[in-house]
C-alpha positions as CSV (number, residue, x, y, z in Angstrom):
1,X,30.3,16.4,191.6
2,X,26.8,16.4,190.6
3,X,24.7,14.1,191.3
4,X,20.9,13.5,189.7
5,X,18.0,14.2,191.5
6,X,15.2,12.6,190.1
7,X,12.0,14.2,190.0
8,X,11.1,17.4,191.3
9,X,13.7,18.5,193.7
10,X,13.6,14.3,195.4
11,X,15.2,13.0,198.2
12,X,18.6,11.9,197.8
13,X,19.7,8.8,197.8
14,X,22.7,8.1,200.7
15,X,25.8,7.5,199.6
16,X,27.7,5.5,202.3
17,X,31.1,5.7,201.3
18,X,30.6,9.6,200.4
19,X,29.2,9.9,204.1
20,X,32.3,8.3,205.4
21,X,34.6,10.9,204.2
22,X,34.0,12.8,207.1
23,X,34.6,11.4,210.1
24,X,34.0,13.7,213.8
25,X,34.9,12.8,217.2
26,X,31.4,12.7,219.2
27,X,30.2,16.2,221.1
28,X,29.0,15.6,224.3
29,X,28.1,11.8,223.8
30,X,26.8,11.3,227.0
31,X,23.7,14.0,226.1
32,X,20.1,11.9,226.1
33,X,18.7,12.6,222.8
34,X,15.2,11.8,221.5
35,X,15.1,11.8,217.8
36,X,11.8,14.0,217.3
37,X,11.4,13.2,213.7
38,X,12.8,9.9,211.6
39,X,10.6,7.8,208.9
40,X,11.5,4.3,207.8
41,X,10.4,3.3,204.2
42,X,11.0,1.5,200.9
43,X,10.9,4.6,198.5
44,X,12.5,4.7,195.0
45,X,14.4,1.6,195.9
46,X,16.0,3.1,198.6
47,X,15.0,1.4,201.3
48,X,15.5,2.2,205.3
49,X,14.8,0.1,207.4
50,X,15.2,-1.1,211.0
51,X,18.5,-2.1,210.7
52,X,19.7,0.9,208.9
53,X,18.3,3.0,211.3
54,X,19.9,1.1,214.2
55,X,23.1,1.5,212.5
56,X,22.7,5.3,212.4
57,X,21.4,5.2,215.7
58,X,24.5,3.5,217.0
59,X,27.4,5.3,215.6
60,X,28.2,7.3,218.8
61,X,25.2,9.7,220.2
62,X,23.4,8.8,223.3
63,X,19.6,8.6,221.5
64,X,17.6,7.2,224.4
65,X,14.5,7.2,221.8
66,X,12.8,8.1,218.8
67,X,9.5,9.5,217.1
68,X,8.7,7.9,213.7
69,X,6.7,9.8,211.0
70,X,4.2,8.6,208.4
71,X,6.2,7.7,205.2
72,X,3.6,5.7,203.7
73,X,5.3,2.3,205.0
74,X,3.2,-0.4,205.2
75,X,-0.3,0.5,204.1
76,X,-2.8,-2.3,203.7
77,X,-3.8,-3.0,199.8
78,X,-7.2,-4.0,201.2
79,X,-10.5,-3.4,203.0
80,X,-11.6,0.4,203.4
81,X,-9.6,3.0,202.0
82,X,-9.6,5.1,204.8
83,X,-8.3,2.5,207.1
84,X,-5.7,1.0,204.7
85,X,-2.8,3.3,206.4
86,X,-3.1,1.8,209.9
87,X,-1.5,-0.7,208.2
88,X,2.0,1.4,208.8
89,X,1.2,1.9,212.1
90,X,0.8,-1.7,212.8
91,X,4.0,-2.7,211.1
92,X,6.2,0.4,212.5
93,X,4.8,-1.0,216.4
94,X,5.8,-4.4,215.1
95,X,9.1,-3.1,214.3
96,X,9.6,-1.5,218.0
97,X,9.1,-4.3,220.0
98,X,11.4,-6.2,217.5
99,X,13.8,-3.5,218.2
100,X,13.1,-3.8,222.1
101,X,14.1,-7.7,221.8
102,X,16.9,-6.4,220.2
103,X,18.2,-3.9,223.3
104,X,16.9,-0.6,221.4
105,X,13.8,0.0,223.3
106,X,13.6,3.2,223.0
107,X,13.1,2.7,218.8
108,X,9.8,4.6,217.8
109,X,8.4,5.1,221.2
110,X,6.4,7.6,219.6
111,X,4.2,7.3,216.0
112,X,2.8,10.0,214.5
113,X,0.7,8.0,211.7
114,X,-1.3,9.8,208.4
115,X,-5.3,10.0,208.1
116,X,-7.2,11.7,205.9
117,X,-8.0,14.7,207.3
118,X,-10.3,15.6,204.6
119,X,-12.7,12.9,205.8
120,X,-13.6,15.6,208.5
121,X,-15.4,14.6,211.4
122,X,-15.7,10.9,209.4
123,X,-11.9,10.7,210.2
124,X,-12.8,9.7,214.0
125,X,-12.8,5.3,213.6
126,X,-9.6,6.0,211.7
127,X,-8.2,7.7,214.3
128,X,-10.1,5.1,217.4
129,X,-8.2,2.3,215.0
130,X,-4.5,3.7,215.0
131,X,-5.1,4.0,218.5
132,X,-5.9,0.4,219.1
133,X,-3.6,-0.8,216.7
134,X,-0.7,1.0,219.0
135,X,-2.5,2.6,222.2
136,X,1.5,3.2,223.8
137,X,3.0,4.3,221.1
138,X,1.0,6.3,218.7
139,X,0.8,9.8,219.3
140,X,-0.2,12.1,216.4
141,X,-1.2,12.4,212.6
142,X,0.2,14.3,209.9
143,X,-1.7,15.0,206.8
144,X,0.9,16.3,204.3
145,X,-0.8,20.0,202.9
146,X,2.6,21.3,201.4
147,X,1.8,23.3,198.1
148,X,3.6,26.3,196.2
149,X,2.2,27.8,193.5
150,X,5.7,28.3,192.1
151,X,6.2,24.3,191.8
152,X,2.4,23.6,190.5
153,X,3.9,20.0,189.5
154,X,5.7,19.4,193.5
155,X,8.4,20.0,194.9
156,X,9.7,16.5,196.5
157,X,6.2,14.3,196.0
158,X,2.9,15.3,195.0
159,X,1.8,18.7,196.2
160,X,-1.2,18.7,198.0
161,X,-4.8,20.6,196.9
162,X,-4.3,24.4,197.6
163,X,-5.9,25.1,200.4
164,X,-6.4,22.7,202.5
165,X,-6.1,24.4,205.8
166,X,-8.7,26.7,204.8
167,X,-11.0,24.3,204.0
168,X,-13.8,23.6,206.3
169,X,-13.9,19.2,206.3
170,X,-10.2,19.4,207.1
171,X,-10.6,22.0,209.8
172,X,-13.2,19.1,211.2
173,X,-10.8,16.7,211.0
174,X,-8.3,18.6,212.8
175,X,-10.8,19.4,215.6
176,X,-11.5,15.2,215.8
177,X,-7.5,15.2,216.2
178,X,-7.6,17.4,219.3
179,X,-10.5,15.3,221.1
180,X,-8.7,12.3,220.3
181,X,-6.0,14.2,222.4
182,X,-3.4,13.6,219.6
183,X,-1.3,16.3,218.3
184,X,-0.9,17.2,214.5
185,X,2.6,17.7,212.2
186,X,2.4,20.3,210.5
187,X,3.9,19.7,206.6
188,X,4.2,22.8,204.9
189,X,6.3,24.7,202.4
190,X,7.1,28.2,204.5
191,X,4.7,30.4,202.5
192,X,2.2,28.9,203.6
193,X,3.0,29.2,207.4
194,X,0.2,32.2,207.7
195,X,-2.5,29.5,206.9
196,X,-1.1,27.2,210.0
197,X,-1.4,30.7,212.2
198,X,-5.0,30.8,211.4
199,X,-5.8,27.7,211.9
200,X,-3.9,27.1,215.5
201,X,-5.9,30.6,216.1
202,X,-8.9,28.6,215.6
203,X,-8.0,25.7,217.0
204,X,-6.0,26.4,220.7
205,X,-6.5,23.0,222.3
206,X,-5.0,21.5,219.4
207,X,-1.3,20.8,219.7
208,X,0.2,21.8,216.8
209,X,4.5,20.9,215.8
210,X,6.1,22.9,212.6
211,X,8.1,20.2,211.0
212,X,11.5,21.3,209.4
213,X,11.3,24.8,210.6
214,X,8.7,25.1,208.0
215,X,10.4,23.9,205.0
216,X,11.6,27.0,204.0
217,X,12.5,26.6,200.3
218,X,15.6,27.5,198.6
219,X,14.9,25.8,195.2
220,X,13.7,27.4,191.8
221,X,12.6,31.1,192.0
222,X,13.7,31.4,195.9
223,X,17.6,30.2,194.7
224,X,18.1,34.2,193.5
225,X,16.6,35.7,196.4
226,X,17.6,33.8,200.3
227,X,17.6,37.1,201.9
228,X,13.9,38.2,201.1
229,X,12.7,34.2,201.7
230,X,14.3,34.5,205.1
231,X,12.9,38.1,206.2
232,X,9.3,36.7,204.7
233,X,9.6,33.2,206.7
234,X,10.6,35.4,210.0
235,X,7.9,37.4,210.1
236,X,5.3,35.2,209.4
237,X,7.0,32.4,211.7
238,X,7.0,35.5,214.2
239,X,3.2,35.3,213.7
240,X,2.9,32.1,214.3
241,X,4.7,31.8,217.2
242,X,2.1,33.9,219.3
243,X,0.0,30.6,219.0
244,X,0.8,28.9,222.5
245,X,-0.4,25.8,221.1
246,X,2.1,25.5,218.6
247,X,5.7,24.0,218.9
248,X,8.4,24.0,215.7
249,X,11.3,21.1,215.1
250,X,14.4,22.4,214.3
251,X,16.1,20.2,211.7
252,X,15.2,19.1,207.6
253,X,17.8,22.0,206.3
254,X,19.4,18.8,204.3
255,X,16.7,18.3,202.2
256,X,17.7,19.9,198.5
257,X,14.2,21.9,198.9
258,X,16.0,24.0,200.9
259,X,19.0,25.2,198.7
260,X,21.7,23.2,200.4
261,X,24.5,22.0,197.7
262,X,26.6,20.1,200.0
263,X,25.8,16.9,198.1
264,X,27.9,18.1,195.3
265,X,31.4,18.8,197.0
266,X,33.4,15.7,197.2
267,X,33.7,15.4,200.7
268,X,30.8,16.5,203.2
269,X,30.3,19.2,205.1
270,X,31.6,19.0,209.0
271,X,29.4,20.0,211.9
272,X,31.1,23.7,212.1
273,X,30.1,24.2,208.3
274,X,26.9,22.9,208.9
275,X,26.4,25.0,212.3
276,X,27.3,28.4,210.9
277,X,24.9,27.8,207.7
278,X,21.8,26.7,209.4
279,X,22.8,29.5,212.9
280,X,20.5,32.0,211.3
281,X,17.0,29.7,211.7
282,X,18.0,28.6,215.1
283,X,18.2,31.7,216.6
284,X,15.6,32.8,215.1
285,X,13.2,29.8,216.2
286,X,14.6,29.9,219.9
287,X,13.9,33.9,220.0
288,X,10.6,33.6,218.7
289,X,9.1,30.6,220.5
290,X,11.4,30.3,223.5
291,X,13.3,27.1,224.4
292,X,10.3,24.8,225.5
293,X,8.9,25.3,222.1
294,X,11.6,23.6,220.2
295,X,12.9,20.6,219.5
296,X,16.0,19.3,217.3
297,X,15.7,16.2,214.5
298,X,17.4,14.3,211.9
299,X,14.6,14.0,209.5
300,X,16.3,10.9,208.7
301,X,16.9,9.4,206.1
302,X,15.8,12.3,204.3
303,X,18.6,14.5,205.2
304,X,20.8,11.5,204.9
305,X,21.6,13.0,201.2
306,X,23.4,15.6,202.6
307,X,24.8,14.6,206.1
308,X,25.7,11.8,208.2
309,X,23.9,10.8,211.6
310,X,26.8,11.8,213.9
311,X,28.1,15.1,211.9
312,X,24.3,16.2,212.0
313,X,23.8,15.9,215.7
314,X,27.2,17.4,216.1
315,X,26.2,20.0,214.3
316,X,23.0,21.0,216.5
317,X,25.1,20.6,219.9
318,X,27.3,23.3,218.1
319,X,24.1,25.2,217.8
320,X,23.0,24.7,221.2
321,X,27.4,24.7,222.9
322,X,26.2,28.1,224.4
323,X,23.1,27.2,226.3
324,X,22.6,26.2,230.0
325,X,22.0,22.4,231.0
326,X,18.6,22.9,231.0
327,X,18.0,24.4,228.0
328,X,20.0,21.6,226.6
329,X,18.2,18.6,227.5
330,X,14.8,20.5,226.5
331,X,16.0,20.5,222.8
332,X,17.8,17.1,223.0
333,X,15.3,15.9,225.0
334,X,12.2,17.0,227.1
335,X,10.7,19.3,225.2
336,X,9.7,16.4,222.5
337,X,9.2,13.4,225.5
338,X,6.5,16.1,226.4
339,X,5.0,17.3,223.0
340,X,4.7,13.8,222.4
341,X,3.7,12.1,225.8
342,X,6.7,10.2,226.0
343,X,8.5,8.6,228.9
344,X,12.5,7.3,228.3
């Protein structure tokens, strides 16, 4: 079954009866989970919202809380420029306590907000007015910096300027990050994991997460070659990983970037599938940066294309079935309550 992807390589679209083809009994449902990485939004007319994330939310894992991630939600139309995207974080806190009178407290306890990083050290009142807009809940910034020269036109939205890491004015605006005592998401594509190693080299007080294992692409010239992308991506993940500042999320393998083709079968994949596909990156993560370094998440509804809410978080206590107790509930769990300054 094919289905269109509009754009370069977009997100999918969810298909809700497709999803329900596959139906799993619940792993270990009484595990605390804190989703480490969500967005809501109203993109390409696919909406997802509070009450579709609820939904997801509620069909059968124990997820005490949640971390939301800039998705461009929200942002004002007026007044400065800079400012206009602590518009998102004001609605997203609006939408937690909603979801609090609702009984789902624990609904983006964290908010990890965008700000132009390329303002430099000029990026500090955007920064004081997130804050202020959500002092309990907002908790980092990502600035997206993803770019391949092979996909000069994007991948999944607009690729960033080249460079950016590099580049002195957003090095400054990282450094304004740290004294805020926020912490930064790292969006990149996976070659360009050597320019994160440099700059959390540079930068040791700043705490740095990998999103999506580094988004390690499986698209366009990489489709021919999975077993040289994966040796590259080790070793320079392997580099990073020496950074003590830096933490990686393990999750976003459903996003078509990544070479995945289960949209296309008729019915989806199971949690066994999806466990034995994605085994090679999580052992490879835990070896490099030990257990307290990672952190699992559903990169919802992004990964939505490809996978249902319960399959996927079956599919990562699959990854995780031969771990101690406490190893568990620091990837469920801790690990991201304390990356994030979270209490559950």
């Amino acid at each position: 079954m094919a289905i269109e992807i509009t754009g370069s390589y977009r997100f999918l679209k969810a298909r809700p009866e497709w999803l329900a083809l596959r139906q799993e009994t619940i792993l270990e449902p009484e595990r605390a989970i804190l989703d480490a990485h969500h967005h809501i939004w109203e993109q390409d007319g696919n909406p997802y919202l509070l009450d579709a994330l609820v939904a997801d939310l509620e069909t059968g894992h124990n997820v005490v809380g949640t971390v939301f991630i800039e998705a461009h939600y929200g942002h004002r139309t007026d007044g400065p420029l800079a400012l206009r995207p602590v518009g998102e974080t004001e609605r997203i806190d609006q939408l937690a306590q909603e979801a609090g009178r609702r009984g789902r407290p624990g609904i983006c306890t964290g908010i990890v907000g965008f700000a132009d990083l390329m303002l430099g050290e000029q990026v500090r009142p955007v920064l004081e007015a997130h804050v202020a807009t959500s002092p309990t809940r907002f908790k980092g910034v990502r600035h997206f910096v993803s770019h391949d020269p092979a996909f000069p036109d994007g991948i999944i939205v607009k690729p960033a300027n080249p460079g950016l890491l590099g580049s002195t004015a957003y090095r400054a605006g990282l450094r304004a990050v740290s004294r805020h005592g926020l912490s930064y998401d790292a969006m990149l594509y996976h070659r360009q994991i050597p320019e994160l190693t440099e700059v959390a080299r540079l930068l040791p007080d700043l705490s740095i997460v990998l999103d999506h294992y580094g988004s390690i692409l499986g698209v366009g010239p990489f489709a021919a070659q999975p077993r040289e992308t994966f040796e590259a991506w080790r070793k320079d993940l392997a580099a990073l990983a020496t950074c003590p500042n830096v933490s990686i999320k393990l999750g976003g393998m459903g996003m078509v970037i990544c070479g995945g083709r289960w949209h296309e079968n008729e019915i989806p994949p199971g949690s066994d599938e999806l466990a034995q596909a994605w085994r090679p990156y999580f052992d490879t993560a835990l070896a490099l940066f030990g257990v307290e370094r990672c952190m699992f998440e559903s990169n919802f509804p992004v990964d939505k294309g490809m996978v249902s809410y319960p399959v996927l978080w079956n599919a990562y206590k699959r990854l995780a079935s031969g771990m101690t107790e406490s190893e568990k509930s620091a990837l469920f769990h801790d690990n991201a309550c304390r990356f994030y300054r979270i209490v559950t």
